[in-house]
N, C-alpha and C positions, 0 to 999 in steps of 0.2 A: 504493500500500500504506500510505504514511503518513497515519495519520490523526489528529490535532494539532487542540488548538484555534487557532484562528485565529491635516608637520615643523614641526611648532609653526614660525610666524614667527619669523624670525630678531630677535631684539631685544639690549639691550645686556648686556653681561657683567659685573655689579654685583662687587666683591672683597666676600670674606665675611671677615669681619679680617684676618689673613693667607693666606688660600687663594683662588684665585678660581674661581669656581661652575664646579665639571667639567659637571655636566650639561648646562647650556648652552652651552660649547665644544664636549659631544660633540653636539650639534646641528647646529651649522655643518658638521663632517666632510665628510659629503657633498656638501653644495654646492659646498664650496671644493674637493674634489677634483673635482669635476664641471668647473669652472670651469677647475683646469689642464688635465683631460686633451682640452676643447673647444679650449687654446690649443696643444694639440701636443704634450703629454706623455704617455707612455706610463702607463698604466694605476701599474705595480710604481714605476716612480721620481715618477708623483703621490703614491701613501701617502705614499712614502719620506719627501718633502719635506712635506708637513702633518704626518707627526710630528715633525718637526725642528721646522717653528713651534709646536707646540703647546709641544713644551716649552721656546721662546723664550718663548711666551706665560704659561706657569706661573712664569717667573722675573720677567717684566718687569711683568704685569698688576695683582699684587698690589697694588703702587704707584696704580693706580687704570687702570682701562680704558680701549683708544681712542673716541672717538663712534663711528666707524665697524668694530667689530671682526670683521665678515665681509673687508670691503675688505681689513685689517690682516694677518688671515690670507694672503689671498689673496698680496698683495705678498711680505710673507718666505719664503711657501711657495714661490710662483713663482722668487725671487731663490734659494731653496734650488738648487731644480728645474735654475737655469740654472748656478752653480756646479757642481755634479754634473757636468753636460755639458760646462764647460769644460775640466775636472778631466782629462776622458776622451777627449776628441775633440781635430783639430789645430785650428792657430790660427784658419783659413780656415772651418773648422766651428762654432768657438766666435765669430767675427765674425756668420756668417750666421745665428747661434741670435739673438744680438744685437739685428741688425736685423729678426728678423722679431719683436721681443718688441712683443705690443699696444700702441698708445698708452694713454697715462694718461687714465679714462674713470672714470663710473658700471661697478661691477659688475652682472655679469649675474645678472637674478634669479632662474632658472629652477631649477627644482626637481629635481633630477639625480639624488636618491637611488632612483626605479624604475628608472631608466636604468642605476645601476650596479649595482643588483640582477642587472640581466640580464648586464651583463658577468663577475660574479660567478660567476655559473651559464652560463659558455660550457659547449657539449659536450664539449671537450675534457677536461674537469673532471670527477672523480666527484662524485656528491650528497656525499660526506662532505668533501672539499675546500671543495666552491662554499659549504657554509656555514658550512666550517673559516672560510676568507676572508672573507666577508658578515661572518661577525660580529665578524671582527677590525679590518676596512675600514673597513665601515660600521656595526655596532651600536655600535663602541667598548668591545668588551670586551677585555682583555688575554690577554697566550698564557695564561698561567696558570688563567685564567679557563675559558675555551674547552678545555683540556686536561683540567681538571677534569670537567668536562662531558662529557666523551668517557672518563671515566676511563682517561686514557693519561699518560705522562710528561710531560713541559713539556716539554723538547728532542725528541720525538715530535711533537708536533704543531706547535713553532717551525717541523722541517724540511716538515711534511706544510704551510704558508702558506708557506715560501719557496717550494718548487716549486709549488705552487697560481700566486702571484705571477709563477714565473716564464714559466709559461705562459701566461699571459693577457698579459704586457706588450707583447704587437704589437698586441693586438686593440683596436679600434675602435670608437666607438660604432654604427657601420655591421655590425658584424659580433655582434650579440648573441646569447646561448642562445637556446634555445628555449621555450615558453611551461611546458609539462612541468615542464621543471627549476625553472624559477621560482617555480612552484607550491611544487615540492616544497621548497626552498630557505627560501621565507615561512613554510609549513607548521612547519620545523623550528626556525626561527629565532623564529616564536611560541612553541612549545612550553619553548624556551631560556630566551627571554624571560617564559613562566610559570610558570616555576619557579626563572628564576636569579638572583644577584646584582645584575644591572644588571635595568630591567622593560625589552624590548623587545615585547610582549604588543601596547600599543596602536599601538605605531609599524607593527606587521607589520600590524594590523588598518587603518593608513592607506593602506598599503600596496597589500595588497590589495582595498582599496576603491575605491582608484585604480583596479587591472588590470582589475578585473571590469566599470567602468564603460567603460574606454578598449577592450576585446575582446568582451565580450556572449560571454563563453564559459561553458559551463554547469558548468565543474567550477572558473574559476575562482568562481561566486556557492557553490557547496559550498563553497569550502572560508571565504569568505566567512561563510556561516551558520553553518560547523563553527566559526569563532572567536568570532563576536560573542555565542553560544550560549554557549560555553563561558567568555567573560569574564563572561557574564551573572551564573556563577555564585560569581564570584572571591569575591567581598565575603565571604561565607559557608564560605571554604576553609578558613579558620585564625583563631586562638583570639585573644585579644587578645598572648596571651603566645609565638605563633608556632608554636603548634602544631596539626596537621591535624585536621581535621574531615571526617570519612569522608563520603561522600554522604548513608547513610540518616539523620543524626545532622544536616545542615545546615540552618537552620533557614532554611527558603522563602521567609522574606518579605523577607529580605535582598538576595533573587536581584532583578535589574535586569530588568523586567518590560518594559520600554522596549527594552533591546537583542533579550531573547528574542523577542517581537514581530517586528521589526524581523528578526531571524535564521529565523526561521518564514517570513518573508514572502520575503523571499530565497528559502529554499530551495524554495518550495513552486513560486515563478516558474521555478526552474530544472528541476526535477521532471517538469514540463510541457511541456517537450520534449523529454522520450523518454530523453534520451541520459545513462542511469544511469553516472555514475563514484565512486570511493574516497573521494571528500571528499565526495561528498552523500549518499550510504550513512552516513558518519559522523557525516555534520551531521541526519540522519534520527533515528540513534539517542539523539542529543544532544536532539534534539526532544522526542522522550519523555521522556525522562530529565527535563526542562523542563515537561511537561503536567500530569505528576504533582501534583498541591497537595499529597499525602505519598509518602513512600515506599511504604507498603503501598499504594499505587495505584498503582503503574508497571507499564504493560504489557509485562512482562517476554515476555510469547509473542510479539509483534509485535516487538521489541529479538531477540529470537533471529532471526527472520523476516528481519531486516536483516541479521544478522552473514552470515548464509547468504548474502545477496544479495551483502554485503561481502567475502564468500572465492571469490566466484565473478568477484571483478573481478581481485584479489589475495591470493596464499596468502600471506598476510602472519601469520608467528607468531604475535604481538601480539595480532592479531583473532581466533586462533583461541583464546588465553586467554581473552579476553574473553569470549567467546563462551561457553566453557565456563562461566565464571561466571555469565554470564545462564541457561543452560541450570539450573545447579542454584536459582536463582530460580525460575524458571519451570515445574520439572518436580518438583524438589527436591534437596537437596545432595545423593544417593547418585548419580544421574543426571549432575551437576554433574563428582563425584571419577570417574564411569566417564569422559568426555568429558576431563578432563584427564588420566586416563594414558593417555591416546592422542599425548600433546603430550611435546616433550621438558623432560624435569627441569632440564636446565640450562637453561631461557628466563630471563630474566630476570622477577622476581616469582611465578614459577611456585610458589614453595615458599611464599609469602603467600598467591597464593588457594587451596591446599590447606589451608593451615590455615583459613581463613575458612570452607571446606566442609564439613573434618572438624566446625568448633564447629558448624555449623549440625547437623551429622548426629549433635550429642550425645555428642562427643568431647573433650571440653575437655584432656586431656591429653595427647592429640598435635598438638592444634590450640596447646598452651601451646611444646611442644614446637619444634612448624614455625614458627611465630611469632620464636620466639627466635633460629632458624638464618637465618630470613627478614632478621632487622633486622642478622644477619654481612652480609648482599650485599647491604643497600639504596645506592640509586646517591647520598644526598643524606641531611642530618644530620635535616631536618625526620621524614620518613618513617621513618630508622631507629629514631631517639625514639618515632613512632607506634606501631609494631612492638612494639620492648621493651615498652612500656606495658600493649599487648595479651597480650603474654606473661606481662606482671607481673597483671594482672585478674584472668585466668584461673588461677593459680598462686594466685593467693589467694581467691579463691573455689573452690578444692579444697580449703581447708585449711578453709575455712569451715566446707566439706560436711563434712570430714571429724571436726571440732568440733561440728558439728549432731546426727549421728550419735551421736556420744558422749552427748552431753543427751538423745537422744531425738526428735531437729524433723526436718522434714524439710527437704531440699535445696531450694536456690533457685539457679533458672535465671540465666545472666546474658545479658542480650541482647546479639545477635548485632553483629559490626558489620562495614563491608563496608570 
């Protein structure tokens, strides 16, 4: 149906006058826990102890860094790791942690962060844990962070990682999730990562470039295409001053013509073996959305055509707003507002794309209106700013009209925006 045109190396940790470089601390993370939990640590007391070095590391580093500061982690993490266990176990317990502790050696260099992606995402786990955890483990973001993001309290989602943690600490690299979850886990942890605080965007995209290569599975190259698709379009999202740039409004030639390529080519490989799932349905729609050289070209009928295919994998809310918004694209906004009051009013952004339909439909007064209610529930500061903004245009070009009228001119439309 689709028819389209055609851990960073680990290196040394430089002090930045007095602070030293978080980002590339939080780069190591994973490795270095990778590295304890190969020598026999449990999953929940390896974090435990790489946060304890870290913030040995934040006090001591400043001073100037070690040559070796993967190695350096590993040592006080480990030595955390074994203290813990003496703390708690008897003597005969705490001798034999001892002697089975490695010899002193080159560290291992192996790349551990898919591996604990999966342990992340064991079954035991709901999706909203496994990536509560992934992104506290391994992205490095903080509760607070992460809580935000969920908009839930901080002490809500500390306890939703502590029992996330506590359930995974038997399990094994032997014993990983399942492919599914993993997916689903990347999937959200990019989304996280392209919208939040910290970028974890391309690290998911290494990610899953990895899985899709090591399994040849067709929904992990979806969802593959679904990202590199959509970073295609990053550059072009927001203003110099941080503010959003609606799709019809992003100027194209900013877009990474190189990755969309490259995400086309993906998906088209996967496409072609029959086995339609949820992330190549998306990365379909993302294609178009991509073909387009403008907005008034996008094949909004074939983007409907996909949602359809996309509801039929997954009655996923989300898709069905979408959807409707493509539908008032495609058919026109009265079409559009019938389709979305079929959906519930409480979805999230539901009251944004009604007002983007009423404007279409020549409403600017309720569309000022839902706009403004919209930017009360937006989930992030960027977005509610875009809203108000929208509500502010519109409110003022009522008054406009309303000033035009009194002189005798007539009214002037304001263009639409998505």
């Amino acid at each position: 149906m689709l028819r389209v045109a055609g851990g960073p190396a680990v290196r040394g940790l430089p002090a930045h006058g007095d602070r030293v470089n978080e980002p590339l601390l939080r780069d190591l993370v994973p490795a270095v826990i990778g590295v304890l939990v190969r020598r026999g640590a449990d999953f929940a007391s390896a974090e435990d102890a790489v946060q304890e070095a870290l913030v040995e590391a934040v006090r001591g580093w400043p001073d100037g860094p070690p040559q070796d500061p993967k190695g350096w982690l590993v040592t006080v993490a480990w030595r955390k790791f074994l203290d813990d266990a003496r703390a708690e176990a008897s003597r005969r317990r705490r001798e034999e942690r001892v002697e089975s502790e490695p010899p002193p050696g080159p560290v291992e260099a192996a790349d551990d962060t898919l591996q604990l992606y999966f342990l992340c995402a064991h079954p035991s786990l709901t999706p909203a844990s496994a990536v509560a955890l992934t992104l506290r483990a391994v992205g490095g973001l903080t509760t607070r962070q992460i809580a935000q993001a969920y908009l839930v309290p901080e002490a809500t989602m500390a306890q939703r990682i502590s029992r996330a943690k506590r359930t995974v600490s038997g399990v094994r690299f032997h014993q990983p999730g399942d492919l599914a979850t993993v997916l689903r886990v990347l999937y959200l942890v990019f989304n996280e990562g392209y919208s939040g605080d910290v970028d974890l965007a391309a690290e998911a995209i290494r990610l899953t470039r990895q899985l899709a290569a090591r399994t040849s599975d067709e929904e992990a190259a979806g969802l593959l295409a679904l990202m590199l698709l959509h970073h295609a379009r990053r550059p072009a999202r927001t203003r110099p001053d941080g503010s959003l740039v609606p799709l019809a409004e992003q100027d194209r030639r900013l877009w990474d013509t190189r990755l969309i390529a490259e995400g086309v080519d993906v998906l088209q490989t996967a496409l072609a073996l029959d086995r339609l799932g949820e992330f190549q349905a998306q990365a379909a729609i993302a294609a178009l959305h991509a073909d387009a050289q403008a907005a008034e070209e996008t094949d909004w009928v074939q983007i409907v055509e996909w949602y359809d295919e996309l509801l039929l994998l997954t009655d996923n809310p989300v898709a069905r707003l979408n959807r409707a918004v493509a539908v008032g694209e495609a058919d026109g906004p009265r079409a559009g507002l019938a389709a979305l009051a079929e959906l519930d009013p409480a979805l999230p952004r539901h009251t944004a794309a009604a007002a983007y339909l009423h404007e279409r439909d020549g409403n600017p007064r309720v569309a000022a209106r839902l706009y403004a209610e919209a930017a009360l529930a937006a989930p992030n500061i960027p977005e509610r700013d875009h809203l108000t903004r929208q509500a502010a245009r519109l409110n003022a070009q009522s008054r406009g009209r309303h000033g035009a009228r009194a002189a005798g001119a007539s009214p002037r439309q304001g263009r639409p925006e998505l």
